[in-house]
C-alpha positions in Angstrom: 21.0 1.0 12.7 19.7 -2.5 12.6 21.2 -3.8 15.8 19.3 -0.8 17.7 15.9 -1.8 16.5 13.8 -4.8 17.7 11.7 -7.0 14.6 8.2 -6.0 13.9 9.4 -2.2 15.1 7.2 -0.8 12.7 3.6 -1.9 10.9 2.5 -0.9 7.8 -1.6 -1.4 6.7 -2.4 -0.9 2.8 -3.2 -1.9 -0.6 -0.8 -4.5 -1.5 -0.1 -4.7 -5.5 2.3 -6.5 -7.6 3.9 -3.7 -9.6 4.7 -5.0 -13.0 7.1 -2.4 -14.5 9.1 -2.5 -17.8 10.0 0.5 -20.0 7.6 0.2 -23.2 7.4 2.0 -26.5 5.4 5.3 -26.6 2.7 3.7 -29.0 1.7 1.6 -25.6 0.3 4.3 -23.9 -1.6 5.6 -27.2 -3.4 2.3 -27.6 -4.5 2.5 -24.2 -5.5 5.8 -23.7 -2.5 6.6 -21.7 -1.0 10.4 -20.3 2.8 9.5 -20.0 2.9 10.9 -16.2 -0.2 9.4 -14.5 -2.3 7.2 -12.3 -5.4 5.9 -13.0 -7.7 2.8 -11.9 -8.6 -0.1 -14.7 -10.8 -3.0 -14.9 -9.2 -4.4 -18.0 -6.4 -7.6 -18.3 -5.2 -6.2 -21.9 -2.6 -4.4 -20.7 -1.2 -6.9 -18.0 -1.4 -9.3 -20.6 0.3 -7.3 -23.3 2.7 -6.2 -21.3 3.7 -9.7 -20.4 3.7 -11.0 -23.7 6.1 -7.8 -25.4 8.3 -6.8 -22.5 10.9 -7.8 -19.8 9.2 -6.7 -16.7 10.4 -6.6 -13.5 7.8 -7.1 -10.2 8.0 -5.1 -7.1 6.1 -5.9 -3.7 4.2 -2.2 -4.7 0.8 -0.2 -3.3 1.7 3.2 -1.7 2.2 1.8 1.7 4.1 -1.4 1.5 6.9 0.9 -1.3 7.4 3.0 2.1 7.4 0.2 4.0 10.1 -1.7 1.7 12.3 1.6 1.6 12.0 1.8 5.9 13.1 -2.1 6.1 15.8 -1.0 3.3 16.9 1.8 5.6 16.8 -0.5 8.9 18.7 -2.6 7.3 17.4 -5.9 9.9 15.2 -8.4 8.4 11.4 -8.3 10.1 12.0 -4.7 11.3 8.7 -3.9 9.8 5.7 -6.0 9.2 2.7 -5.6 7.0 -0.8 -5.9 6.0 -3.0 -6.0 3.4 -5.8 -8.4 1.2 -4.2 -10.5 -1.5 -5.8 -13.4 -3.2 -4.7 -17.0 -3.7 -2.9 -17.3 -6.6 0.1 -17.2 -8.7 0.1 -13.3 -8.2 0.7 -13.4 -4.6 3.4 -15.9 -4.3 4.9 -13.8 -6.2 4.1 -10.4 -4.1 5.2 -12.6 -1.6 8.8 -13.2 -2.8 9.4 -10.0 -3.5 8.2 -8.6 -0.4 10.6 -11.2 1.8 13.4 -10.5 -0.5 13.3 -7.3 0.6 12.8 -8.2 4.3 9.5 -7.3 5.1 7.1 -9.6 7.5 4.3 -10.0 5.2 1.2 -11.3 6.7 -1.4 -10.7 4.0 -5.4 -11.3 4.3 -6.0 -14.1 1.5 -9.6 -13.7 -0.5 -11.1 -16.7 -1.9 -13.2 -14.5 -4.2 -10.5 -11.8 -5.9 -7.6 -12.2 -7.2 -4.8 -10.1 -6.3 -4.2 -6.4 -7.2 -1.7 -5.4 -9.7 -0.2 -2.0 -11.1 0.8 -2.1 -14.2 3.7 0.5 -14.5 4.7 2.2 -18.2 8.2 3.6 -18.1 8.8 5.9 -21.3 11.8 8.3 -20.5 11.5 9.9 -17.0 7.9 9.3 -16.9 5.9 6.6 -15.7 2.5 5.6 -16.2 0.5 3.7 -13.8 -2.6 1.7 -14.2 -4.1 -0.3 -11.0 -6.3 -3.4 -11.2 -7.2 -3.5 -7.1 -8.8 -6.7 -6.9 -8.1 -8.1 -3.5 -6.7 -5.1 -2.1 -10.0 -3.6 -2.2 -11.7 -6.5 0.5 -9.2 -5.9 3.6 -11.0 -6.8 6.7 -10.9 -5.9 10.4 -11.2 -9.4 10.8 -7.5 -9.7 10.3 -7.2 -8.3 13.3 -8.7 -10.7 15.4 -6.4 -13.5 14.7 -4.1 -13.6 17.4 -0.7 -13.9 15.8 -1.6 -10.8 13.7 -2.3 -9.0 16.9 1.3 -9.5 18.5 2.6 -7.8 15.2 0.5 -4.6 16.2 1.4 -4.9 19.7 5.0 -5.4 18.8 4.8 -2.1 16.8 6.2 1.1 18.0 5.5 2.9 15.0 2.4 2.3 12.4 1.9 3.6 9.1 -1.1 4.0 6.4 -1.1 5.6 3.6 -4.5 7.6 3.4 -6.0 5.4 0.3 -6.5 2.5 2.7 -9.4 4.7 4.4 -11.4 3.4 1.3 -11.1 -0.2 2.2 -10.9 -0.6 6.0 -11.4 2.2 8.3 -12.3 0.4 10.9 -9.1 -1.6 11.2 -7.4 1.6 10.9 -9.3 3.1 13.9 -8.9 -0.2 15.9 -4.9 -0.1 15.5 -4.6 3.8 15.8 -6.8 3.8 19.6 -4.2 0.8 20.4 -1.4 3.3 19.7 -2.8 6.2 21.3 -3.7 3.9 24.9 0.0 2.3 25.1 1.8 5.8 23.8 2.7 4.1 20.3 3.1 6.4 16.9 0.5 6.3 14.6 1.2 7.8 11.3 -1.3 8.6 8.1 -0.8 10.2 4.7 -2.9 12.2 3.2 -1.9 10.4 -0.4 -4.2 12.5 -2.4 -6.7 15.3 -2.8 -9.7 13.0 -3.9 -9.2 11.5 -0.4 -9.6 14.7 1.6 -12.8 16.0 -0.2 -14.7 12.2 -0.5 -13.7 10.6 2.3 -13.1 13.7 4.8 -15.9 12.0 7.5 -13.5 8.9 7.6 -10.0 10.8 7.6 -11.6 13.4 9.8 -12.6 9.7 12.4 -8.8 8.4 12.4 -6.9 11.8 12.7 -7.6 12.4 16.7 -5.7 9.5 16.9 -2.7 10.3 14.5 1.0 11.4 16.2 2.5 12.1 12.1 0.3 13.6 9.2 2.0 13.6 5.7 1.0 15.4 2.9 2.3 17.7 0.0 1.2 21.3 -0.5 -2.0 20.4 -2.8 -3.6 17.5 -0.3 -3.2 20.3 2.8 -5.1 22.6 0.4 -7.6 20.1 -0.1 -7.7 18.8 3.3 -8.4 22.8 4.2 -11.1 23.3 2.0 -13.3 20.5 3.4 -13.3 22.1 6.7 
C-alpha cells in the first residue's frame, strides 16, 4: 500500500501523551483508588513516580488520536504517510514522545509550551484490564497559532484526509474549525470521533460548530445515544 500513497497523506490533531504502561500488582490500583477497567483524569505525580520506581514500563507515543494515527502509519506501511499535531512541553517527556512517535513513522510536529510540561497516561495492566490515569499538562494549551506557521500549514495542505478524535474540541476548536473549512473548500476528508458521551452533552455547541464540516463521524452505540439526546 505504501508505494500508492504520497507522505503527509493524512493529519491527525489531538492530545499527545506519553503512555507509560507496565502490568502491576492488583494492590496498585487499591492504593490509588483505582476500578481495574477505567479512565479517569489526575493531578497527582505519585503514581508516575511509583510506577517508575517498581515496574518495567514500556512508553507509547499515546492520546486517542495520535494511537489511531500510529495504527494508520502502521497499516500504510511508508514513513511520513501521516503527520500530526498536538501541545507537548520541553522536556525529557517529549523527546521521549518524540522517539516513539518517529519509530513508529509518524511526522510529528508538536506545539512546545514553555509553561507545562507534557501530558502523560499512566496505564495499569492487571489481567485483561487496563487502567488508565491522564496527567494532560501540555496537551491541554494547543493553539491555533500552530497553524499560522507556515511549514505546519503545508502539512494540512498536503493532507487528503484529517482526523480528530472528539476530546480535542476541549482544547482547540478553533484550529479544528480552521482545518475542517480547508477540507471542505479543496474537497479534502475531514473526520471526527465522537470519543465519548461527556463530549456530546458538555460540549454539544462546539461538536455541533465543527460537524457541517465533517465527511466521517465515528462513534459507538452509547455516544450516538448521547449525541441524540442533546438535540
Amino acid at each position: 500500500m505504501g508505494e500508492l500513497v504520497n507522505e503527509g497523506v493524512l493529519l491527525g490533531m489531538g492530545n499527545p501523551l506519553l503512555d507509560i504502561s507496565a502490568t502491576v500488582k492488583p494492590e496498585m490500583l487499591a492504593k490509588y483508588d483505582l476500578k481495574a477497567n477505567d479512565a479517569i483524569l489526575t493531578e497527582d505525580e505519585a503514581i508516575f513516580k511509583e510506577m517508575l520506581n517498581d515496574y518495567q514500563v514500556e512508553y507509547i507515543a499515546g492520546g486517542a488520536t495520535q494511537n489511531s494515527i500510529r495504527v494508520a502509519q502502521w497499516i500504510i506501511g511508508k514513513p511520513k504517510a501521516s503527520s500530526y499535531f498536538g501541545c507537548v512541553g520541553n522536556d525529557d517527556t517529549m523527546k521521549k514522545l518524540v522517539e516513539k512517535a518517529e519509530e513508529a513513522g509518524v511526522n510529528v510536529k508538536y506545539q512546545i509550551s514553555a509553561e507545562h510540561p507534557t501530558g502523560r497516561c499512566a496505564v495499569l495492566i492487571t489481567g485483561h484490564d487496563r487502567s488508565l490515569v491522564t496527567k494532560l499538562d501540555a496537551a491541554n494549551h494547543f493553539t491555533v497559532s500552530h497553524l499560522d506557521d507556515s511549514a505546519n500549514w503545508k502539512l494540512v495542505e498536503a493532507a487528503q484526509v484529517v482526523y480528530s478524535a472528539g476530546f480535542f474540541l476541549t482544547v482547540s476548536v478553533d484550529s479544528m474549525l480552521k482545518v475542517a473549512k480547508h477540507c471542505a473548500v479543496n474537497n479534502r476528508t475531514y473526520c471526527m470521533n465522537l470519543s465519548a458521551p461527556f463530549l456530546c452533552q458538555f460540549f454539544k455547541d462546539q461538536m455541533k460548530s465543527v460537524l457541517p464540516f465533517t465527511d466521517i463521524v465515528f462513534g459507538n452505540e452509547s455516544e450516538a445515544a448521547a449525541y441524540a439526546e442533546t438535540q
